[in-house]
C-alpha positions in Angstrom: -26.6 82.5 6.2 -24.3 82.7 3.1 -24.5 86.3 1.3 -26.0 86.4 -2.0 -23.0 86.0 -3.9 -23.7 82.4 -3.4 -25.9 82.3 -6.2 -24.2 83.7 -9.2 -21.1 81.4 -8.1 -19.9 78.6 -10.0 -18.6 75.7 -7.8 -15.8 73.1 -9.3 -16.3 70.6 -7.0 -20.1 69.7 -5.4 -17.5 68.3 -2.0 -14.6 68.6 0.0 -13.8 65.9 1.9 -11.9 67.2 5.2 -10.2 64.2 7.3 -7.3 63.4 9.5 -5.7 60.7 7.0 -4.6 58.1 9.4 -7.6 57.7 10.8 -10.1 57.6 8.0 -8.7 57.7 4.7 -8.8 54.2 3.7 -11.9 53.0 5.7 -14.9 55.2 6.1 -13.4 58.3 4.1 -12.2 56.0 1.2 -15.8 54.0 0.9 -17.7 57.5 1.4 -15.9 58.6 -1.9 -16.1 55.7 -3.9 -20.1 56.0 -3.1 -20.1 59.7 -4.2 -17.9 59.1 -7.2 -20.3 56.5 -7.8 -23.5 58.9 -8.2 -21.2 61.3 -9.8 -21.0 63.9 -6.8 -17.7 66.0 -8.2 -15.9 65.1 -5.5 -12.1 66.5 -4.3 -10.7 64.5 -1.8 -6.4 65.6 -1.1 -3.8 63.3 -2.1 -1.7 62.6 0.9 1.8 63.9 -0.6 0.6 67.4 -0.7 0.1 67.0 3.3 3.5 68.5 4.7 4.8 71.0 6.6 1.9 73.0 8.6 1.0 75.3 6.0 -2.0 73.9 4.4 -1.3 73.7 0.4 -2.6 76.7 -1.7 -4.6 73.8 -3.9 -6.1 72.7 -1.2 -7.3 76.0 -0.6 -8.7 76.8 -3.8 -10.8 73.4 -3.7 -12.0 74.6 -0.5 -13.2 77.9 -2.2 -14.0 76.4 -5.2 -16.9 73.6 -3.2 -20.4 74.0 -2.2 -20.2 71.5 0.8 -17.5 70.4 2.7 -17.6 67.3 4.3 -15.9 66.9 7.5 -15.2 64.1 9.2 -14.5 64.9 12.7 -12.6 62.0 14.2 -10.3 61.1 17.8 -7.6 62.7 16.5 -8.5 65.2 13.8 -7.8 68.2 15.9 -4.2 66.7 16.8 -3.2 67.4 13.0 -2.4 71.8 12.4 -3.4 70.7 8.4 -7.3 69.8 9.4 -7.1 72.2 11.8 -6.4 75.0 8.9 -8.3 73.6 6.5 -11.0 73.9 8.9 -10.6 77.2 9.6 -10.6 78.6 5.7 -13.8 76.2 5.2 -15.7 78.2 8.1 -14.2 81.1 6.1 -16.1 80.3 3.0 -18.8 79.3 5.1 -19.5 82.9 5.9 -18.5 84.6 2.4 -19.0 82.0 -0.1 -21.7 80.3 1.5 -20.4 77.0 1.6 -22.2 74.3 3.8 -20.9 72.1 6.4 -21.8 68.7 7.0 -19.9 67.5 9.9 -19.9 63.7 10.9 -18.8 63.4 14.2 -16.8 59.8 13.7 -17.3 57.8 17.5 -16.7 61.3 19.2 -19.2 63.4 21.2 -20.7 66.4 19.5 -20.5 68.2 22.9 -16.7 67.6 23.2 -16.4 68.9 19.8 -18.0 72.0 20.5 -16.7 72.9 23.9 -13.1 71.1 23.2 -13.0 68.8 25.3 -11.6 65.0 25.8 -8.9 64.2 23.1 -9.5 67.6 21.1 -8.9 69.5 24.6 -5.6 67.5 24.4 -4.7 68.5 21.0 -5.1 72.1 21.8 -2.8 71.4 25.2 0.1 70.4 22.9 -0.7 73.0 20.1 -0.3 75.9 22.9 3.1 74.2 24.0 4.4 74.6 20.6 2.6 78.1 19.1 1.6 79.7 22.4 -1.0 80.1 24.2 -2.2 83.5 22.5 -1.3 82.3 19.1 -3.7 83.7 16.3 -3.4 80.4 14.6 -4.3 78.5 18.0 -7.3 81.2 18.4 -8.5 80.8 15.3 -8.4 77.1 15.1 -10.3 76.4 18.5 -12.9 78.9 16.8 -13.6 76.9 13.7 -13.5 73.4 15.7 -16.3 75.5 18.3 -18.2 76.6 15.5 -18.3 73.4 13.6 -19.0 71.6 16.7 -22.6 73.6 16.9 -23.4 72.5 13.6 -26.1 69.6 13.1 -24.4 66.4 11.2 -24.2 63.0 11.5 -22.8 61.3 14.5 -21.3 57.2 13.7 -21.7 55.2 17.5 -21.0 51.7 17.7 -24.2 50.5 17.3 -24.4 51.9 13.9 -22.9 50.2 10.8 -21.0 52.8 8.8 -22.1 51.5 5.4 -25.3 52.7 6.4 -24.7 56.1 7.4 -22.7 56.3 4.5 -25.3 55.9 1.9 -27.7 58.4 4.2 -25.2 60.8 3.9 -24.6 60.1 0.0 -28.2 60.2 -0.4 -28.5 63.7 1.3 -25.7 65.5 -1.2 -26.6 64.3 -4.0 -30.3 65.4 -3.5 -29.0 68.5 -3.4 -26.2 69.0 -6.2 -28.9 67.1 -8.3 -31.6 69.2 -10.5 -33.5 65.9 -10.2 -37.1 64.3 -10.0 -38.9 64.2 -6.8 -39.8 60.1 -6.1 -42.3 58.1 -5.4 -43.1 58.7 -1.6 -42.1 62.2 -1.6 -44.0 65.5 -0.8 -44.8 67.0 -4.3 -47.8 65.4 -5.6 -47.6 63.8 -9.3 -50.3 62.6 -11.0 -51.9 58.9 -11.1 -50.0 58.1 -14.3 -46.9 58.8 -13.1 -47.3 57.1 -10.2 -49.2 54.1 -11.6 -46.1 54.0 -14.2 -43.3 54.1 -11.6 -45.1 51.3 -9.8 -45.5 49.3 -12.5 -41.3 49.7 -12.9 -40.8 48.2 -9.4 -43.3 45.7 -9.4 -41.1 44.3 -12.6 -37.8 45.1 -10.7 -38.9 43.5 -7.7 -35.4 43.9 -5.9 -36.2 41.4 -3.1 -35.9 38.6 -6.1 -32.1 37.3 -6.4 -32.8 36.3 -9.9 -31.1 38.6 -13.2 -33.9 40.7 -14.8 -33.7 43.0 -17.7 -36.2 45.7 -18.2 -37.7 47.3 -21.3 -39.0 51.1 -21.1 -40.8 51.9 -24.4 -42.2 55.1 -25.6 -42.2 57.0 -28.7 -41.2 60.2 -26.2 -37.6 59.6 -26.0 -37.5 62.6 -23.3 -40.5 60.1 -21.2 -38.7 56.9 -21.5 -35.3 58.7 -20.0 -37.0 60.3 -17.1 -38.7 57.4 -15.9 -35.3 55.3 -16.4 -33.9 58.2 -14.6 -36.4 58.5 -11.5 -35.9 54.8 -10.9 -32.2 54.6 -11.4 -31.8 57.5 -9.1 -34.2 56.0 -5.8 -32.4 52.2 -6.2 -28.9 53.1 -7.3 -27.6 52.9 -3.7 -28.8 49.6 -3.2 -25.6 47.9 -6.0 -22.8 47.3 -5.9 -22.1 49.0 -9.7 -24.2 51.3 -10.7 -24.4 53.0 -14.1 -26.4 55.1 -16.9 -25.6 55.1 -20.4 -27.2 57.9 -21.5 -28.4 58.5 -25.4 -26.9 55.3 -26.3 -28.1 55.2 -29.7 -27.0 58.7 -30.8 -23.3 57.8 -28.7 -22.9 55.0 -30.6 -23.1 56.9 -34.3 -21.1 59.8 -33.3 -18.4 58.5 -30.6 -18.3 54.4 -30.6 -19.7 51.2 -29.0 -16.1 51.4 -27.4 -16.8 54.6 -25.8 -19.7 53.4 -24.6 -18.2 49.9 -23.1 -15.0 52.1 -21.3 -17.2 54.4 -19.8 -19.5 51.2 -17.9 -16.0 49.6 -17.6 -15.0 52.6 -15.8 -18.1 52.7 -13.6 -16.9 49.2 -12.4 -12.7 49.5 -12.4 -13.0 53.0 -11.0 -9.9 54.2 -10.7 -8.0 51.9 -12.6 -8.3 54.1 -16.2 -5.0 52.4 -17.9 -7.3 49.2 -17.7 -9.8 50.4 -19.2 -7.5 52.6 -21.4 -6.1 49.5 -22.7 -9.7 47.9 -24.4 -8.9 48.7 -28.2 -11.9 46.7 -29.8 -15.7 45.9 -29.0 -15.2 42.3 -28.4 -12.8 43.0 -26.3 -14.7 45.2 -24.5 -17.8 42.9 -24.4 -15.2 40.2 -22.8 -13.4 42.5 -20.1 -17.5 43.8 -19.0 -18.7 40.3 -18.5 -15.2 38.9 -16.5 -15.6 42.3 -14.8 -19.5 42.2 -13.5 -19.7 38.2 -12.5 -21.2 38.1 -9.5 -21.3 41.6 -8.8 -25.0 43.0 -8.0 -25.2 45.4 -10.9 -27.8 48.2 -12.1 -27.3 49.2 -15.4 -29.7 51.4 -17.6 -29.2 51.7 -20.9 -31.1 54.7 -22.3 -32.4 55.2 -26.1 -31.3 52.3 -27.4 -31.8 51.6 -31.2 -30.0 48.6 -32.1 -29.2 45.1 -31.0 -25.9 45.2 -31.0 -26.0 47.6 -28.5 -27.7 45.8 -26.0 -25.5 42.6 -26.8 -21.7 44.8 -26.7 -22.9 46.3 -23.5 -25.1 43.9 -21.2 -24.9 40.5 -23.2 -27.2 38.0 -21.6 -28.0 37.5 -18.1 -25.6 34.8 -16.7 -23.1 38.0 -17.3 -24.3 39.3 -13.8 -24.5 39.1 -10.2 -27.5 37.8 -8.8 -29.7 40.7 -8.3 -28.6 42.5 -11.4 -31.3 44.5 -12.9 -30.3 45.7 -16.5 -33.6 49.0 -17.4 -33.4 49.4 -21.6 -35.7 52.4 -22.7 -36.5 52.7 -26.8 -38.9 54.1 -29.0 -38.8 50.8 -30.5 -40.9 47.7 -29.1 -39.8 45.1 -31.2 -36.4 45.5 -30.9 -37.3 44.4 -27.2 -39.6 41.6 -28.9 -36.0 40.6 -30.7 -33.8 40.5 -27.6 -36.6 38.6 -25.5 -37.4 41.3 -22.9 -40.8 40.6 -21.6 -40.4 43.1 -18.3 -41.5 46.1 -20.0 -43.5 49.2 -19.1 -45.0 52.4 -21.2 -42.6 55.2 -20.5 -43.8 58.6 -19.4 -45.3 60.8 -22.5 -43.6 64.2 -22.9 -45.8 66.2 -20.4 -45.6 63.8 -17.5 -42.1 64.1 -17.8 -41.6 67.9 -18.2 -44.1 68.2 -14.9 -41.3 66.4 -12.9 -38.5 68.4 -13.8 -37.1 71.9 -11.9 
């Protein structure tokens, strides 16, 4: 167990991402990212130039020290590269005095030759003692943070497992716990009938085995209601598209920043990370045209929360032959008609103020 330091410390990142490069970094490593980036899951993940020489990088090191998991993905030949191999051994180091938490997935290798060292890793260490010696500290202290990490339970990827799948388990598992969220529908904490009747009532209307394009209204004169139930849903179905985003506080953005803001940050959602693109939108119409040429036939969810103008709605979402089949656009207001005026019919009563303060932590 970490000491208690662990509590009063401020983490940059919520995950280090440790990998040999050339076997994972623009398959399996490269998707998990993407998928964390995508629930916004501060992520840190090296850039390959800072990779030379055998002396791990000091900013490397920091990000280590500076992340409450590390993420390690434990492939054939991870142990055959001295970087992974010290960056292993400082995260096992934070382990025990930062209390930093290891989620190992062992990539088509056995558990059991990660923790004894055996099979390819065994081989690793055969040419690591060639070059360092036998009775190097380095060598000794490597093959202790592989054993250890080796013990640890994680995820193991066989062939008979598709790795988008495991993926978003393993997505689903950090965020959960770098998130102060809700606990869902299905879960262990009771809620009461009106919170659950009001969450069904959102899926019935989302309905995501339909491959039409629906947009949802949440109404409610509880601004903080309408969010959390927006919130609670976006949060359980998120996984399941291939764009994902929530526009918080739309209204209020809109007055004090811009629509624009507002349009580069979805566009961002969908580009991610090609910022100069988005960068380059200078006007709302342009904006409106570079979203709907970006989300065509992409499965999008998109919530736009506290909306309290047309225009909004129109700039951001448009109408639905914008979208992918399966889109599902969730509007929350504190004003019915202006879902009367932009023909929403889907729409459901959003939580009242105390409902939604019982589900937070």
């Amino acid at each position: 167990m970490a000491s208690g330091s662990n509590t009063t410390c401020q983490w940059k990142y919520d995950v280090f991402l440790s990998f040999r490069g050339v076997d994972t970094r623009t398959s399996f490593t490269a998707y998990m990212y993407e998928k964390l980036q995508d629930k916004n899951v501060k992520t840190f993940r090296d850039d390959p130039k800072l990779e030379k020489g055998t002396n791990i990088n000091p900013e490397l090191m920091k990000a280590i020290e500076e992340s409450r998991f590390a993420i390690v993905v434990l492939s054939e030949k991870y142990a055959t590269s001295t970087w992974c191999l010290s960056e292993l051994a400082h995260i096992v180091k934070c382990k025990k005095e930062k209390g930093t938490s290891i989620l190992p997935i062992f990539f088509h290798v056995n558990p059991s030759d990660v923790r004894h060292i055996r099979e390819s890793f065994a081989e690793a260490f055969t040419d690591h003692e060639k070059t360092f010696g036998k009775e190097s500290k380095n060598v000794r202290l490597w093959k202790d943070a592989l054993g250890e990490v080796g013990k640890l339970a994680g995820w193991t990827l066989k062939e008979d497992r598709y790795e988008t799948d495991l993926i978003k388990e393993i997505v689903q598992y950090v965020w959960e716990r770098v998130n102060p969220t809700f606990k869902l529908q299905g879960d262990s904490t009771p809620k009461s009938g009106g919170i659950d009747n009001k969450l069904k009532k959102v899926y019935l209307r989302l309905n995501d085995e339909a491959k039409d394009v629906r947009f949802i209204g949440i109404q409610g004169i509880h601004e903080t209601g309408n969010t959390t139930l927006a919130r609670l849903v976006y949060d359980r179905i998120s996984p399941n598209f291939q764009v994902s985003c929530f526009l918080e506080d739309v209204g209020e953005v809109a007055k004090t920043k811009s629509l624009l803001h507002l349009q580069q940050k979805f566009l961002s959602s969908i580009l991610k990370e090609n910022i100069m693109q988005v960068s380059s939108v200078y006007d709302v119409y342009e904006g409106k045209n570079m979203i709907k040429s970006c989300v065509l036939n992409k499965k999008v969810l998109l919530v736009l929360d506290d909306v309290d103008q047309s225009d909004q709605i129109f700039l951001l979402a448009g109408e639905r032959d914008w979208f992918g089949l399966g889109s599902r656009i969730i509007i929350t207001t504190r004003d019915p008609e202006l879902l009367v005026t932009n023909r929403i019919r889907n729409v459901v009563e959003g939580l009242s103020k105390d409902e939604a303060l019982q589900l937070s932590y």
